[in-house]
N, C-alpha and C positions, 0 to 999 in steps of 0.2 A: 336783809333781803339781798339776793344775788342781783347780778346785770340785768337788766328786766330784757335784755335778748336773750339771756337765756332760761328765763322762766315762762313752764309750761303757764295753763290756762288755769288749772287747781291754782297755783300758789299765784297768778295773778290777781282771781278772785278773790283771793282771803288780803288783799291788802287792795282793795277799790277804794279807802278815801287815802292813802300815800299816793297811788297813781294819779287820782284827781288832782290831789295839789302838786304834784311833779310834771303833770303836762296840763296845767293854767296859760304859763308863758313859756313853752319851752324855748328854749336859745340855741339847744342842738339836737340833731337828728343822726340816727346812727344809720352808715354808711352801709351796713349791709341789711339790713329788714326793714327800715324806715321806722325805725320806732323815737318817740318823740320824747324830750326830757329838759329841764331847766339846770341841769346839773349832768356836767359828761362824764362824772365815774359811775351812774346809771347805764350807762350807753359800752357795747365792746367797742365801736368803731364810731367816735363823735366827732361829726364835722359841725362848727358853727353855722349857724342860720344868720344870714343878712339880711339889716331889719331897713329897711327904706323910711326915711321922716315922713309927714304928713306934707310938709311943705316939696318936699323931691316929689311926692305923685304927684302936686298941683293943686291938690287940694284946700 
């Protein structure tokens, strides 16, 4: 499967359980469409996601 930014909505659909399990926890977010991925060679442009602890929110 290509970058999933640049795949239309046909070939999105035919792969809906690899999308589910590639944005469960994704870690990065592509910089130009906001699409979301646990792995940044999915992504053209992946910036990492910072994840805050439970104890940093105060919880």
């Amino acid at each position: 499967m290509k970058k999933l930014c640049k795949c239309d909505g046909k070939t999105l659909h035919g792969h809906v359980r690899r999308l589910a399990a590639t944005g469960r926890r994704p870690r990065y977010i592509c910089g130009l469409c906001g699409r979301a991925s646990d792995e940044p060679r999915h992504l053209c442009k992946p910036v990492k996601i910072a994840r805050k602890s439970a104890k940093a929110l105060g919880s």
